[in-house]
N, C-alpha and C positions, 0 to 999 in steps of 0.2 A: 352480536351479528358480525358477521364477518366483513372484512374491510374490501374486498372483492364485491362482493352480491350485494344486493339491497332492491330495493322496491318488487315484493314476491309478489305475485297475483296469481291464485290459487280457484283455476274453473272447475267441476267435479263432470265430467263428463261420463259415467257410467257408477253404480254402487250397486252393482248387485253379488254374487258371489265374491268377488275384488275391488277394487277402486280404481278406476281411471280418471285420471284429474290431467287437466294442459294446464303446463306452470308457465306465467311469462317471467322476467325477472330481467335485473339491468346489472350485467356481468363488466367488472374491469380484466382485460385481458394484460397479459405478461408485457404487452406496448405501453401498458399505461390508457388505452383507448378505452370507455365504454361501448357496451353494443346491448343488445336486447333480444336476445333467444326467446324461444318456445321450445318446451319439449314437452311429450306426455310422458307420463309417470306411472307406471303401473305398481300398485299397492296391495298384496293379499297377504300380509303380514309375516311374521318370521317363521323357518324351522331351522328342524334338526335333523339329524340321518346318519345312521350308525352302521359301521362294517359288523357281520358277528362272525367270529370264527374261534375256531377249535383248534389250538396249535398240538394239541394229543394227534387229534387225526390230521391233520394240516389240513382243513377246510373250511369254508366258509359257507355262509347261509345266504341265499340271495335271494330276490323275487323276481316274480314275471309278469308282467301287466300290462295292458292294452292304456295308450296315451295319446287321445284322441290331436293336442297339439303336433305331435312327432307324428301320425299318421297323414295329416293334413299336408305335415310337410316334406313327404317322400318318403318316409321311414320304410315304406314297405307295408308289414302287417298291423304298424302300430305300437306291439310287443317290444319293451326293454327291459332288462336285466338293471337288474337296480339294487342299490343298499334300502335298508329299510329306510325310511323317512313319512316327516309327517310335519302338520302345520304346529304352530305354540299353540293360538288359539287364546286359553287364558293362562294356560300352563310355564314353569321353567322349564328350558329345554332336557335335563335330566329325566323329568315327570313324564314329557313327551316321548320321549325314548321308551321308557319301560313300557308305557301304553301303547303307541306305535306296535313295538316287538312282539305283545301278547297277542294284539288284532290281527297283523298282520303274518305271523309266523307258527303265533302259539308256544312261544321259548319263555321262558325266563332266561335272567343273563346275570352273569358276574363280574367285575371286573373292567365296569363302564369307566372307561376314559375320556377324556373332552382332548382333543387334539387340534384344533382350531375352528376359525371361524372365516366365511367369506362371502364377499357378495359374485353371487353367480352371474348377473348380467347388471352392471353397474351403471350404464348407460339408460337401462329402461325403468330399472326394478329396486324398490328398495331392501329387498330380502336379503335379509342376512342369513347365512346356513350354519346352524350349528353342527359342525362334525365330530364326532366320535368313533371310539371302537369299545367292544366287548367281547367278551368272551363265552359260549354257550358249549354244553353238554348233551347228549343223546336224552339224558334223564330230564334235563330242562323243559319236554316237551310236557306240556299239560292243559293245551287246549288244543282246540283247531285248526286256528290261523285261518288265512284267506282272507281277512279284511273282513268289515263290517259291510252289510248285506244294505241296511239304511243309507249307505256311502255310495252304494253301484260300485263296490269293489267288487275284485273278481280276481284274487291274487295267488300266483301259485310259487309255490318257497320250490328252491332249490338249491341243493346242495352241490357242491364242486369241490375236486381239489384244489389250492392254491393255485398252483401253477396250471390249472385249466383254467379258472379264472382269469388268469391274468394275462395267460395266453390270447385270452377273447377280447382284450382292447386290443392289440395289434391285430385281429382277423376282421375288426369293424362289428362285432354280435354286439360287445359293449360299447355304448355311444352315452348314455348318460354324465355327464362331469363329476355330481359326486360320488359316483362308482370309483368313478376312473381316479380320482384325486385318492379315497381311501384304499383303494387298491394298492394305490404307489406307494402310500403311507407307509400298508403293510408290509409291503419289498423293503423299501429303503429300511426301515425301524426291524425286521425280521422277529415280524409276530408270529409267523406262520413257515 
């Protein structure tokens, strides 16, 4: 246990698709003071999420889906441009990847890379993201894609060049963070 925190009290305040829990907990601050916070905690476990792109053609694979959080919140139609992603579930996040990409796309992929990991809103959530990249080919196609229909997915792949891609974080189309993060990936590392 750590020499800051101590005394956790863990209420579950919601378990249905996620966990919501209000932690209270007796924190020593950088004074040297104790004090006694609350926070809620949202819990729906870890993912992963993978760029895929073609540096033959310099393009990338994206998706488009309706995200009922971001419509709530002004987004407009709801619709974001996204890397593919998906929960663990029971899975390691490699396993999730190749699943995710087939449901989701209908690719198979070569050349999966793990490039790091992060927590996307660290204040509320405990999700970790696993991020990646790989790489796909025209001939990789050998399903549907579109997501699982059992899921109320509704997901449509689309292709870009690179540099349209990345052009659409500066125009505001892409708003997602881990888009935006493996996007940069892409630039800085010149996968694409």
């Amino acid at each position: 246990m750590s020499a800051f925190i101590k005394n956790i009290n863990t209420e579950v305040l919601s378990d249905g698709w996620s966990r919501l829990t209000k932690v209270s907990f007796d924190f020593k601050t950088s004074t040297g003071r104790w004090i006694r916070p609350s926070h809620e905690v949202f819990d729906r476990g870890d993912g992963a999420a993978v760029l895929l792109y073609n540096p033959e053609q310099q393009t990338v694979l994206l998706t488009r889906q309706f995200r009922l959080p971001a419509y709530l919140n002004g987004s407009g139609s709801g619709i974001l441009i996204e890397v593919c992603a998906g929960m663990l579930d029971d899975n390691d996040p490699e396993t999730t990847i190749h699943k995710e990409v087939l449901e989701e796309t209908g690719y198979t992929i070569t050349h999966l890379k793990k490039v790091f990991q992060t927590y996307i809103s660290p204040g509320a959530s405990t999700e970790i993201l696993h991020l990646y990249t790989a790489q796909y080919k025209a001939s990789g196609k050998v399903a549907p894609g579109g997501g699982l229909a059992t899921e109320g997915e509704d997901i449509e792949v689309v292709e870009y060049a690179f540099a349209k891609a990345y052009a659409l974080i500066n125009n505001g189309e892409i708003t997602d963070a881990k888009t935006i993060m493996l996007l940069q990936y892409a630039k800085i590392n010149a996968l694409v």
